[in-house]
MARVEXZA-541558 format. One record per residue: x, y, z of N, C-alpha, C in turn; residue number from 0; residue in one letter. Coordinates in nm, 2 decimals. Layout:
<recs>
REC      n_x      n_y      n_z     ca_x     ca_y     ca_z      c_x      c_y      c_z     i   aa
REC        X        Y        Z        X        Y        Z        X        Y        Z   NUM    A
...
</recs>
This chain:
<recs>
REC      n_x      n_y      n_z     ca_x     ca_y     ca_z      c_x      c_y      c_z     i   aa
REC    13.84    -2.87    -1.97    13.94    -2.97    -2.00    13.88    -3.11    -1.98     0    X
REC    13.90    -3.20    -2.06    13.88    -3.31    -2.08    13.99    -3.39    -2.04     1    X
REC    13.96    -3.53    -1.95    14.05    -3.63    -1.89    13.99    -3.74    -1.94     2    X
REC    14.08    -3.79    -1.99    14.09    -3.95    -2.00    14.18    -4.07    -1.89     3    X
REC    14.04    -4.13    -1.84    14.12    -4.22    -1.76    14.10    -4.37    -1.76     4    X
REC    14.20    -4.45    -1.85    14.20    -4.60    -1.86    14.22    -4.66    -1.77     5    X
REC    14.10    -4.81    -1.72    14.09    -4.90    -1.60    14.12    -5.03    -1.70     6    X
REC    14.16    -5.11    -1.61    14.20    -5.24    -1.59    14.12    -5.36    -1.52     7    X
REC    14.05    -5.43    -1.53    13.96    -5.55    -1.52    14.10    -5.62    -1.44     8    X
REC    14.10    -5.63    -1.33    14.21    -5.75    -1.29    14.16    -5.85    -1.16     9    X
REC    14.20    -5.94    -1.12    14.18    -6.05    -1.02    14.20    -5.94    -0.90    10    X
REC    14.04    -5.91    -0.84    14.04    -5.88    -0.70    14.19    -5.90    -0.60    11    X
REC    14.22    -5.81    -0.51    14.36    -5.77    -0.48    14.37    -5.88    -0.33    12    X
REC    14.25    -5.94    -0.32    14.24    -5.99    -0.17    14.21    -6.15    -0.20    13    X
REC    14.22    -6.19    -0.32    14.23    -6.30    -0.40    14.37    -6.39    -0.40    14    X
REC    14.39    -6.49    -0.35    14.51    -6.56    -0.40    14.51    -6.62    -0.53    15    X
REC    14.60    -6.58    -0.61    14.59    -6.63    -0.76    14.68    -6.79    -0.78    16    X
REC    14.58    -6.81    -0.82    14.59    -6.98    -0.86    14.61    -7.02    -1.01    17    X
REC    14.75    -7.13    -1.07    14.76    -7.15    -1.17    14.67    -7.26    -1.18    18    X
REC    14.63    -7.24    -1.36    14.59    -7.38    -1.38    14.64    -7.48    -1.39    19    X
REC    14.51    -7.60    -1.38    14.62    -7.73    -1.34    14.75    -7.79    -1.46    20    X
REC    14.68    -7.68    -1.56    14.79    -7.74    -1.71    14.86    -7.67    -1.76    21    X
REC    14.89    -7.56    -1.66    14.98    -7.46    -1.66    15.03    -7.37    -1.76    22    X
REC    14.84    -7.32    -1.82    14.81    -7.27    -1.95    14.81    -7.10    -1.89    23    X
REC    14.77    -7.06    -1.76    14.77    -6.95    -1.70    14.74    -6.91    -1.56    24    X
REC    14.64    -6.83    -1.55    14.58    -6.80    -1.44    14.45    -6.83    -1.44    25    X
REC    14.41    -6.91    -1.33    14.25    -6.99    -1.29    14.19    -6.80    -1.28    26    X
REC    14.08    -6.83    -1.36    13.98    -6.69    -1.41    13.85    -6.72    -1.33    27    X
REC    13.76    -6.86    -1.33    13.66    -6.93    -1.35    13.63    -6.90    -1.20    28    X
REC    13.50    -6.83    -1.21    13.46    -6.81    -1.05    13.56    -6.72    -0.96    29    X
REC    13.65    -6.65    -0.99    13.75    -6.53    -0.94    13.66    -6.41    -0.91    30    X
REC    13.68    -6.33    -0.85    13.62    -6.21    -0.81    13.74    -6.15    -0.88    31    X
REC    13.67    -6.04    -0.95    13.76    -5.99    -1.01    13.71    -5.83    -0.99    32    X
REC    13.81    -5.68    -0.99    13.77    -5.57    -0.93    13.86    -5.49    -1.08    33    X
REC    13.86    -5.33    -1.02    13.89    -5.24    -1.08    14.10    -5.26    -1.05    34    X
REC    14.16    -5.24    -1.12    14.31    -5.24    -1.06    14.30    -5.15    -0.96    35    X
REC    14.38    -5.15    -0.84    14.37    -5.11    -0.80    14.47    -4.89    -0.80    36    X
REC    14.54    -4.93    -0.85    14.64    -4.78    -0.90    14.54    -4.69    -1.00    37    X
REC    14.44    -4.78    -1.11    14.36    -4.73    -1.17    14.23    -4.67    -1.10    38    X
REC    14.16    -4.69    -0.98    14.15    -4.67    -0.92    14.18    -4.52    -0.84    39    X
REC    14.31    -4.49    -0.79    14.33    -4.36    -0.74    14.34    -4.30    -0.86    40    X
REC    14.36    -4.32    -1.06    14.37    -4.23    -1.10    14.21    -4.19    -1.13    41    X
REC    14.18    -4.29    -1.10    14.00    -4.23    -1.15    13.95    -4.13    -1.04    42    X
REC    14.00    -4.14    -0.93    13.98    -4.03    -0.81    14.08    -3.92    -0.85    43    X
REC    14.19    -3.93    -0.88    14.26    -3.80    -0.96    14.17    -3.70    -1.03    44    X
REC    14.11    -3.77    -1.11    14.02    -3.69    -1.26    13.92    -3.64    -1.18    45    X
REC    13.85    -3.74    -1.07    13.70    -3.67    -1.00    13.75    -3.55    -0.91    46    X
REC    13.83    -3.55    -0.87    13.90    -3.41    -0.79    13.95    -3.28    -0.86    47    X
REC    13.96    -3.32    -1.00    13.97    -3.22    -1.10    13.84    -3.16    -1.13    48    X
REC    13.80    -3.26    -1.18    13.64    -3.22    -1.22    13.56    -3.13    -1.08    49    X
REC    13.57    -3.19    -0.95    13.50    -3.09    -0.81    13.59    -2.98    -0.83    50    X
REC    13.70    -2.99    -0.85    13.78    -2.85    -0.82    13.79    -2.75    -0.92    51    X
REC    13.68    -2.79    -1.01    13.66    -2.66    -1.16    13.76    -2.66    -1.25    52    X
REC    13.83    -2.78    -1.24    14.00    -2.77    -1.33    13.96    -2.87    -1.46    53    X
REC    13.86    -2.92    -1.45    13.81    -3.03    -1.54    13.64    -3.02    -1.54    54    X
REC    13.63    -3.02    -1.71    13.48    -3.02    -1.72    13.40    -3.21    -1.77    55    X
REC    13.51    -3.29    -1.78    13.44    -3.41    -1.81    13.56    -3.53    -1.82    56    X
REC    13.54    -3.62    -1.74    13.61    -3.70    -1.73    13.55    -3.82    -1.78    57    X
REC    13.64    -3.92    -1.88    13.60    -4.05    -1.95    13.67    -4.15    -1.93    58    X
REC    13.63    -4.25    -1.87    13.70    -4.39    -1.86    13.68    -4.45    -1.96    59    X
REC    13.82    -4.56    -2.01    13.79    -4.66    -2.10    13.87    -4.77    -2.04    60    X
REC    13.78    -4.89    -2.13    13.85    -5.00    -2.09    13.91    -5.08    -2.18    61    X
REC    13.97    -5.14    -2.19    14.02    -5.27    -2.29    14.04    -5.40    -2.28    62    X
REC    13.87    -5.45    -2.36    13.89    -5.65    -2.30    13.79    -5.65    -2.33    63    X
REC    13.75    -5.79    -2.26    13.62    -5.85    -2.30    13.50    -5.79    -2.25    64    X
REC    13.38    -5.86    -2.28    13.26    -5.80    -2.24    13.25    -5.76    -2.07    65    X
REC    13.33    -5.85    -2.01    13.29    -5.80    -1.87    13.32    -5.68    -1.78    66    X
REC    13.46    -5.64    -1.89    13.50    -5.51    -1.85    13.41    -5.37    -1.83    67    X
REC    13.29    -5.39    -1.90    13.20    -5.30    -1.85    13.13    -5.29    -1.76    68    X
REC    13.17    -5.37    -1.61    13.15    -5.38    -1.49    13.24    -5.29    -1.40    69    X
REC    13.38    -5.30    -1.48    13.49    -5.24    -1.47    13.46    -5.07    -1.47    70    X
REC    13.38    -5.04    -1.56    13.31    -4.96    -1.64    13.22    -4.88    -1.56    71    X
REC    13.13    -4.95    -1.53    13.01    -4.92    -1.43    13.14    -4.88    -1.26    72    X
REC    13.18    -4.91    -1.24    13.20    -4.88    -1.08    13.32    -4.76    -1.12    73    X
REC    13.40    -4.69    -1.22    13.41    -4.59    -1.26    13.31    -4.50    -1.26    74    X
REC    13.21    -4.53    -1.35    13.13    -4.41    -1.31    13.04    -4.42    -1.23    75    X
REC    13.03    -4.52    -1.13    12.98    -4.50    -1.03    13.08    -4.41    -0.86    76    X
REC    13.20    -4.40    -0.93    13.28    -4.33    -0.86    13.27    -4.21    -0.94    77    X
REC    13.21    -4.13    -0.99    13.18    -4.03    -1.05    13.25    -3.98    -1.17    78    X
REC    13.28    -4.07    -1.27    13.31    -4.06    -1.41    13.12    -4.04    -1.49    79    X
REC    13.18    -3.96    -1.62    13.09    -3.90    -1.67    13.05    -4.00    -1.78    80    X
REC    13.10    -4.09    -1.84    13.06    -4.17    -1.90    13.23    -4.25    -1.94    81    X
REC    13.20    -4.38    -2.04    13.24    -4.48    -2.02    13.26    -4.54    -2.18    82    X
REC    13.37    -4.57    -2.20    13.41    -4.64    -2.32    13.48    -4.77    -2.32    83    X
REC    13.40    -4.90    -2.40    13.48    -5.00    -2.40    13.53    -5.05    -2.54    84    X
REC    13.62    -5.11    -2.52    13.72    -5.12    -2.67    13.66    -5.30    -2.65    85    X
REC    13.63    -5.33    -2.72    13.58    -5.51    -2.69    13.67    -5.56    -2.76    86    X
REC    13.74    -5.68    -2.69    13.79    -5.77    -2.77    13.83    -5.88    -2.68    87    X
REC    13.83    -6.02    -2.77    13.87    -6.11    -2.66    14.01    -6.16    -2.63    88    X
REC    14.06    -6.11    -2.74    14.21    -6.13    -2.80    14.32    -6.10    -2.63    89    X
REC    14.43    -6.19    -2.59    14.50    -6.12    -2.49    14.57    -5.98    -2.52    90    X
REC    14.60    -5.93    -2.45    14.62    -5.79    -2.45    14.77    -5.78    -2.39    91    X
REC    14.85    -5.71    -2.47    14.99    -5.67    -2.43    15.01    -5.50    -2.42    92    X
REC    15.08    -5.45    -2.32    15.10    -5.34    -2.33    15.10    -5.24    -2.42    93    X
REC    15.17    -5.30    -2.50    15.18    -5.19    -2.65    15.11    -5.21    -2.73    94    X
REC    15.00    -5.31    -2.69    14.84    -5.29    -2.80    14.77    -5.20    -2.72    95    X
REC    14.76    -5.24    -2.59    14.71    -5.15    -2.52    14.68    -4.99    -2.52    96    X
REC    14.80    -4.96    -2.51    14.92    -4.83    -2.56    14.80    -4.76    -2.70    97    X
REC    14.86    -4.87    -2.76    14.77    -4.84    -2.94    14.65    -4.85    -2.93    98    X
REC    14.51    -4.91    -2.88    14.44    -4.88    -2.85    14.41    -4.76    -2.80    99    X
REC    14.45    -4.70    -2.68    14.44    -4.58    -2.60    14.50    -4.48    -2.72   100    X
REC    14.57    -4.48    -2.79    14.61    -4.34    -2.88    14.52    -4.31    -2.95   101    X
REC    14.45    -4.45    -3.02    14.33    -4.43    -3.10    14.21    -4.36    -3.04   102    X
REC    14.19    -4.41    -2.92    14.07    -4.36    -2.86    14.12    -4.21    -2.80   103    X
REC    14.26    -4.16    -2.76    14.27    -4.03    -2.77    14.23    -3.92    -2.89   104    X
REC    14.30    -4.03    -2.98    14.29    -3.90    -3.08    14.12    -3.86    -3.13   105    X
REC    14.01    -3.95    -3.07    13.91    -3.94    -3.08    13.87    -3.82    -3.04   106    X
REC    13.86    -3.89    -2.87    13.82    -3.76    -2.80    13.89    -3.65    -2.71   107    X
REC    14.01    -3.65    -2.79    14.10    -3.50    -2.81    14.08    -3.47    -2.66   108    X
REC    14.16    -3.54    -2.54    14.17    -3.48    -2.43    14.25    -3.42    -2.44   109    X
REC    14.26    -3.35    -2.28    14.42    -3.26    -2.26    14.50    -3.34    -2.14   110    X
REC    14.44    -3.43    -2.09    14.48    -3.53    -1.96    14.47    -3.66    -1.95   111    X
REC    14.61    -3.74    -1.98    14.53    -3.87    -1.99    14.63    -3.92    -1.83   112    X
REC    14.50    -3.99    -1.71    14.58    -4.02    -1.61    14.50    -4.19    -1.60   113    X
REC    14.64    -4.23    -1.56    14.63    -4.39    -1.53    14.73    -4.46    -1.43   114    X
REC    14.67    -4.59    -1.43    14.81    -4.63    -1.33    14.93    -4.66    -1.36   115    X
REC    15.04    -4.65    -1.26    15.15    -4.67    -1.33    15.14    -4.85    -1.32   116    X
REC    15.03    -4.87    -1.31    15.08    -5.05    -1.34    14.97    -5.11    -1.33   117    X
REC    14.96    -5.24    -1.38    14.83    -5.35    -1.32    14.93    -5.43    -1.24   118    X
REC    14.84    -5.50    -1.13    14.87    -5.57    -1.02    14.88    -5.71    -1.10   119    X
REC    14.84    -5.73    -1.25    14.84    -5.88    -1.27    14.95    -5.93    -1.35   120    X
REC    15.00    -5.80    -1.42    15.10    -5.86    -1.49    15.28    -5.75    -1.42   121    X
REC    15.19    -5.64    -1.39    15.29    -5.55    -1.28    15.41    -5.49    -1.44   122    X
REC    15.37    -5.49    -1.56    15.43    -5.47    -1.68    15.48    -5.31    -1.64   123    X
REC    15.43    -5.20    -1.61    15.45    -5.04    -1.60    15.53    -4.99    -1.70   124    X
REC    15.45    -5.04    -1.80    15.47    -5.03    -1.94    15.38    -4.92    -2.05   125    X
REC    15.25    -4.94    -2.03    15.14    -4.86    -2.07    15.13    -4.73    -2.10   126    X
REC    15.18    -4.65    -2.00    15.16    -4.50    -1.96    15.26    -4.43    -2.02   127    X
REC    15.39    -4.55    -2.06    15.50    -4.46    -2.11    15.49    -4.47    -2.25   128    X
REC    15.43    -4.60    -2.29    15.43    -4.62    -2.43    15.32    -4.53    -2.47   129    X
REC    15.21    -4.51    -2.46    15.14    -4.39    -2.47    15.18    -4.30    -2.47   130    X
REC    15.25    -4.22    -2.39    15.32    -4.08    -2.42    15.43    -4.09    -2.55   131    X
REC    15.49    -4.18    -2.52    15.56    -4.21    -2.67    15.52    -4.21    -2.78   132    X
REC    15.37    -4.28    -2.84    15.30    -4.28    -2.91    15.18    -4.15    -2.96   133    X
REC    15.18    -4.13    -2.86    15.09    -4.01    -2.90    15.20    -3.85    -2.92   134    X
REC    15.30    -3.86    -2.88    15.43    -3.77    -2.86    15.39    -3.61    -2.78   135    X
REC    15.31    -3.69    -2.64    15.29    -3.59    -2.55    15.41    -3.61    -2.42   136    X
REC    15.43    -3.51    -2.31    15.48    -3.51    -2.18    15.43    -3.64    -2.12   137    X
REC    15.52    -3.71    -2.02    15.50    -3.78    -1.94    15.56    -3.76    -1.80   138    X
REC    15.45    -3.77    -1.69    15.54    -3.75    -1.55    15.45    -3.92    -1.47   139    X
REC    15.56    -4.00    -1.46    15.52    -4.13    -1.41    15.55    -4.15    -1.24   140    X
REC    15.43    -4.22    -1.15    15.43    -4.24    -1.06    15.47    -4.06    -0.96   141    X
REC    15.33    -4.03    -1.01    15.29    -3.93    -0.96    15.23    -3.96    -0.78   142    X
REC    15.26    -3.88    -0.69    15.26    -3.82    -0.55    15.17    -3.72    -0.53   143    X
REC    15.17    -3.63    -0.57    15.08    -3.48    -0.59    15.06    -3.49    -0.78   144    X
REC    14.97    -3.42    -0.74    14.94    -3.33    -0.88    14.86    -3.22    -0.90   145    X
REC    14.90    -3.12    -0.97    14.83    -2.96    -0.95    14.85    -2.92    -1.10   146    X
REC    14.72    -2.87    -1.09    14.70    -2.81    -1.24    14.71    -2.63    -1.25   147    X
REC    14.79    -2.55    -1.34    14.78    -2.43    -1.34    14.82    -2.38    -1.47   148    X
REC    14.68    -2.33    -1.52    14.65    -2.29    -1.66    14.67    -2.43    -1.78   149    X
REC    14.78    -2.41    -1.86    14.81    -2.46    -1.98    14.92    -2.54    -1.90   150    X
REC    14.93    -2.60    -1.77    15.03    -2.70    -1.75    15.00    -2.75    -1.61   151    X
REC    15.04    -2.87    -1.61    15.03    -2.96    -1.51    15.15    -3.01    -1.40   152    X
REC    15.16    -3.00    -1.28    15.27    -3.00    -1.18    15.28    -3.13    -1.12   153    X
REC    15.35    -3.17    -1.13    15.36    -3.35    -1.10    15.45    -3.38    -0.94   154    X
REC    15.48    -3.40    -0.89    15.58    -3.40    -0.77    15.55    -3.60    -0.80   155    X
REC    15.70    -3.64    -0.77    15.71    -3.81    -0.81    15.81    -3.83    -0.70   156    X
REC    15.79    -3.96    -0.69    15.89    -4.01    -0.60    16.02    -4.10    -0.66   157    X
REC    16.14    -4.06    -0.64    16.27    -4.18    -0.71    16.37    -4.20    -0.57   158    X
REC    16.44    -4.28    -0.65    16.55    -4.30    -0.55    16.59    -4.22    -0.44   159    X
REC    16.63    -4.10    -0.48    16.70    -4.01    -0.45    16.60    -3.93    -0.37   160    X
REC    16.45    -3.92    -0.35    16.38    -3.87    -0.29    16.26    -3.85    -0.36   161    X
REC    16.24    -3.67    -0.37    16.14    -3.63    -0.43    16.20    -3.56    -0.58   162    X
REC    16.06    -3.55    -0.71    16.13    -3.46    -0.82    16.01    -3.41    -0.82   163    X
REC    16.02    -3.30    -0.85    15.91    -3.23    -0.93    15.94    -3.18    -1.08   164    X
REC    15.81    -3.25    -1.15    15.81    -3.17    -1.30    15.72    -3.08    -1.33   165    X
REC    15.73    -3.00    -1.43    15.61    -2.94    -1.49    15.56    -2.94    -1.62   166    X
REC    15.50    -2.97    -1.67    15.44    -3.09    -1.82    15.36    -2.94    -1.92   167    X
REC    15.42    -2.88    -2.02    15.23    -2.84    -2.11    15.13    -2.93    -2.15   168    X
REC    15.04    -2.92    -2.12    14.94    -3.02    -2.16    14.93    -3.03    -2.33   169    X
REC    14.85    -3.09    -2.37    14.83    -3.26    -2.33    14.94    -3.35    -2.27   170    X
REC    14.94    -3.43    -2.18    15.07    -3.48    -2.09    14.96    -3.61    -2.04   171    X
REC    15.02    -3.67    -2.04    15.04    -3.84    -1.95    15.09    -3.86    -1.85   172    X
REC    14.98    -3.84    -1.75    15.05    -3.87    -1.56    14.99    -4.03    -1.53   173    X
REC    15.09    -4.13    -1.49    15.06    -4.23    -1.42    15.07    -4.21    -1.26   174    X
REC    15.02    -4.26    -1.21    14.96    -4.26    -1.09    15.03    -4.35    -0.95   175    X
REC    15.09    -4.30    -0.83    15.13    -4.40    -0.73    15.07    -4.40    -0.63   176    X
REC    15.09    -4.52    -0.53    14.94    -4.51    -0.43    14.94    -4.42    -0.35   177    X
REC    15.05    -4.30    -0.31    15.04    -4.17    -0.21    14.95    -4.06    -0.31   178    X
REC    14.94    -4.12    -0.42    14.82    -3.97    -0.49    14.75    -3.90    -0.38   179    X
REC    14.65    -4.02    -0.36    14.53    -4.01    -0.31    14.48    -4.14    -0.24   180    X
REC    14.33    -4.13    -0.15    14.25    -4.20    -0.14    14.10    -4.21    -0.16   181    X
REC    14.16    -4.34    -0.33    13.98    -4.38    -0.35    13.84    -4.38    -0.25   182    X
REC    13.77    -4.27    -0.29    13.63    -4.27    -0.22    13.57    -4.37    -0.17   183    X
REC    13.52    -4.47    -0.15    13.40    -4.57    -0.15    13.27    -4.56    -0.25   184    X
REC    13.20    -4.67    -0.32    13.13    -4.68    -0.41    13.03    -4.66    -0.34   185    X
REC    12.90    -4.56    -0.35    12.80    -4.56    -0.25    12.67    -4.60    -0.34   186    X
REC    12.51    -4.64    -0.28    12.46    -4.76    -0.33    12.35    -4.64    -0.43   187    X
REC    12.30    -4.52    -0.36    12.26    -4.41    -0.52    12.36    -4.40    -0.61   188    X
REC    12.47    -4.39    -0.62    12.59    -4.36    -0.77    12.61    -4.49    -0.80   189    X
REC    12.60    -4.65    -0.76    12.57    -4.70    -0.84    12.47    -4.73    -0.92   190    X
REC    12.36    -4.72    -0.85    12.20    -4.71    -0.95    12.22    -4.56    -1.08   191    X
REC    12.28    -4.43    -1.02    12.31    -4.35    -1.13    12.39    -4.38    -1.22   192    X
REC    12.47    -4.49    -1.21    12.58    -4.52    -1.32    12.54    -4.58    -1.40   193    X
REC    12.42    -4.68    -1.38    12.35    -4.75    -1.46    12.26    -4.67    -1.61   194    X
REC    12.24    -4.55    -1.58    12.17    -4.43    -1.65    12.31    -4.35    -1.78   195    X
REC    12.42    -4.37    -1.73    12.55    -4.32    -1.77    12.62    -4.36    -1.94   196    X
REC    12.59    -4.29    -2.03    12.66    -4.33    -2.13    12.78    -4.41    -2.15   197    X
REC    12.79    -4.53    -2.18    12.87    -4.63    -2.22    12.85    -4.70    -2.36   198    X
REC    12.99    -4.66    -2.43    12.97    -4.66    -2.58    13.11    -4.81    -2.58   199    X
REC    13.05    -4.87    -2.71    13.10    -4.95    -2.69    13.23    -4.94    -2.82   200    X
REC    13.37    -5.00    -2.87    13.38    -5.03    -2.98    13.49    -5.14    -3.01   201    X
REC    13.54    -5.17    -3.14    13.60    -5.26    -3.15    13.76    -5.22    -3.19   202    X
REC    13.86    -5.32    -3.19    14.01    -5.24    -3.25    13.97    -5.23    -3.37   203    X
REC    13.91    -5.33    -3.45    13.93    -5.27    -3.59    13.86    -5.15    -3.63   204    X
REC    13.74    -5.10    -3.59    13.70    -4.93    -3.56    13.78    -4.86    -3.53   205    X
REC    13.88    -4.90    -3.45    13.98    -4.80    -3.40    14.08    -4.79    -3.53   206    X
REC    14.10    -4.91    -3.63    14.22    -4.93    -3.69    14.38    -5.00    -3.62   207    X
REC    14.33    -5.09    -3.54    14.43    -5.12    -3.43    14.45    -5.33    -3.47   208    X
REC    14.58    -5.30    -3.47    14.64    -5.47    -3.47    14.65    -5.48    -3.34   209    X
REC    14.57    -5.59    -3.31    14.61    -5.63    -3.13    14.64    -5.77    -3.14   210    X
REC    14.71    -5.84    -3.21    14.76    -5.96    -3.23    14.87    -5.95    -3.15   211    X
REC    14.90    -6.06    -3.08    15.02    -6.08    -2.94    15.17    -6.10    -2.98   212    X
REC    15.25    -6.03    -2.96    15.41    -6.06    -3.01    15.46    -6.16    -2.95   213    X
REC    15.39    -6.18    -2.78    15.45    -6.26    -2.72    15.39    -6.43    -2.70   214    X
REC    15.45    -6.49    -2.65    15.36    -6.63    -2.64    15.39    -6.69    -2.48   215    X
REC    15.31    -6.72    -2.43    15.34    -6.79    -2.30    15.35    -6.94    -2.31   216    X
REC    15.44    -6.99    -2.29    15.55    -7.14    -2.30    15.43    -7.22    -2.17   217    X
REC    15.43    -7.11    -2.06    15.39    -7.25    -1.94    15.43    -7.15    -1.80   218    X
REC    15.36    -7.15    -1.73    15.32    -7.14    -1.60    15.35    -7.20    -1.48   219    X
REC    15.37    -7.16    -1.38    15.38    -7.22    -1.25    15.42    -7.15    -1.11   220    X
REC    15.33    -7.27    -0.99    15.34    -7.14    -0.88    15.50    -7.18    -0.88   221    X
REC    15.54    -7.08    -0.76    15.65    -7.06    -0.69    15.69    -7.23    -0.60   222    X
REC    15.81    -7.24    -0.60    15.90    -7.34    -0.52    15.82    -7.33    -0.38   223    X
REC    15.73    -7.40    -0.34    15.77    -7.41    -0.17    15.86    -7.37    -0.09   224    X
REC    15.89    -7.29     0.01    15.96    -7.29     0.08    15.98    -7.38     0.17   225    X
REC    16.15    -7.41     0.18    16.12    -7.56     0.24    16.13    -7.49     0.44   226    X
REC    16.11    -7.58     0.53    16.16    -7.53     0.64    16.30    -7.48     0.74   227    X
REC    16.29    -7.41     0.79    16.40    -7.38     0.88    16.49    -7.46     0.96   228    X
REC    16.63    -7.44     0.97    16.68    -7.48     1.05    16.72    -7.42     1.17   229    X
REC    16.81    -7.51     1.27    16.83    -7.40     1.34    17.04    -7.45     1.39   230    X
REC    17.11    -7.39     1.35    17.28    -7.48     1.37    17.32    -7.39     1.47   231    X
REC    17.42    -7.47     1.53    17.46    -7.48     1.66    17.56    -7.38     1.69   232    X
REC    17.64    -7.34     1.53    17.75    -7.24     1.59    17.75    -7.12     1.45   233    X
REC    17.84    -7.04     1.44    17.94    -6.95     1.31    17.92    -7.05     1.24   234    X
REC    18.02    -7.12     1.26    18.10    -7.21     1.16    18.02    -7.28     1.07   235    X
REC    17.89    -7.37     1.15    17.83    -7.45     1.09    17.70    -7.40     1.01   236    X
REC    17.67    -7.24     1.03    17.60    -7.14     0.95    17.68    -7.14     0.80   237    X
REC    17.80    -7.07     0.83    17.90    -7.05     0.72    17.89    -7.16     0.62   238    X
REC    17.91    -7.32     0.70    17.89    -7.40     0.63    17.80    -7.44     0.48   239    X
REC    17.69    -7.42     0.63    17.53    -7.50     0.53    17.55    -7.35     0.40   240    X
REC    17.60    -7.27     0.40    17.57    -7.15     0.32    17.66    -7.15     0.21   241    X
REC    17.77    -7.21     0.25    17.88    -7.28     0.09    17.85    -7.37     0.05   242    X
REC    17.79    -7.45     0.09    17.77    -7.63     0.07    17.62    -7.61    -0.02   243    X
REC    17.47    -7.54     0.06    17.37    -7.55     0.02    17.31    -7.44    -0.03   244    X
REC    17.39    -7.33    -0.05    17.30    -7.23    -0.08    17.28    -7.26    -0.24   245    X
REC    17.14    -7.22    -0.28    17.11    -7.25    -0.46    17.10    -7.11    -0.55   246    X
REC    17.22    -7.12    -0.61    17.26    -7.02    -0.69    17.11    -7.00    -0.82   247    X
REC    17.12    -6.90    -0.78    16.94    -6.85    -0.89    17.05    -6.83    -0.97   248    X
REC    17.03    -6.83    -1.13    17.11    -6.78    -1.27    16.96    -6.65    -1.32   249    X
</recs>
């Protein structure tokens, strides 16, 4: 069985993200930037498939610019088998994304495609379902456990109400939540091996893919200051400041 598992290039998670001063986006320039982190436990998903004989080759890809192949490298330096990048410099919206990833499925005809259920930058948790939709396979999202037996895949998820369990025939789309698992550590021989590791590169129009943006960003900005606390003397004058001053969000 063959797994496909798509990473995400995003702003290091221990970074405070800063707008630009012209409120065109997110300051990029000199950021330390890492693997997402949710993408992450799914790439440890696929390598626990592969140790456990349930999986004979696991493939990461990415989608973005040239540097995403760093993204790339510490995948299969966590023990992915090799490494695909979709290059483009274009911004990237879910549902290109999405299209992207179907194209590069139907390539290499997995039976597993596991990812996260989200990026930490834009938090969209959009991707994983638009792909199941697109490709018109099973989807079990914000996956907990996962167990594979035979021609189907066992998902245990977390909702409101508790726990659900599903069971998927493969080919199926599992997104990933952070009780999966815990990501290994990157150790300093599998990164020098990763460097040796097939990484193929390509473009959307090889794929046949429009990745032009539906959306347009107006303008940017941080968050309101919080202003400081008070402290009032009784009920009443609580009550008060709370009909008088409280600021109705619309």
């Amino acid at each position: 069985m063959k797994v496909l598992v798509p990473v995400k290039r995003v702003v290091d998670h221990n970074v405070k993200v800063r707008v630009k001063s012209d409120g065109s986006g997110v300051e990029l320039a000199g950021v330390k930037m890492s693997m997402n982190p949710f993408d992450e436990i799914a790439v440890e998903a696929a390598i626990r498939l592969r140790e456990g004989g349930q999986a004979a080759e696991v493939v990461a890809v990415s989608c973005g610019p040239g540097p995403c192949q760093e993204t790339l490298r510490t995948a299969l330096a966590l023990g992915a088998d090799r490494g695909i990048l979709v290059e483009t410099g274009d911004p990237l919206e879910p549902l290109a994304v999405a299209k992207l990833l179907k194209a590069v499925a139907e390539q290499e005809q997995p039976q597993l495609v596991i990812l996260g259920k989200q990026a930490i930058d834009d938090d969209s948790n959009q991707t994983g379902q638009m792909l199941a939709a697109l490709l018109g396979w099973p989807q079990a999202t914000f996956a907990s456990k996962l167990a594979i037996e035979g021609e189907t895949v066992t998902v245990t998820r977390e909702i409101d109400g508790g726990l659900e369990t599903l069971c998927l025939r493969l080919p199926a789309v599992v997104t990933t939540d952070l009780r999966l698992n815990e990501p290994r550590y990157v150790t300093l021989p599998n990164i020098m091996k990763a460097k040796k590791k097939p990484l193929d590169s390509l473009t959307p129009a090889a794929l046949g893919v429009d990745c032009t943006p539906r959306l347009q960003t107006l303008g940017m900005h941080e968050p309101v200051a919080r202003g400081a606390g008070v402290i009032v003397k009784d009920v009443a004058s609580l009550v008060e400041k709370l009909k008088n001053e409280a600021r109705v969000i619309a």
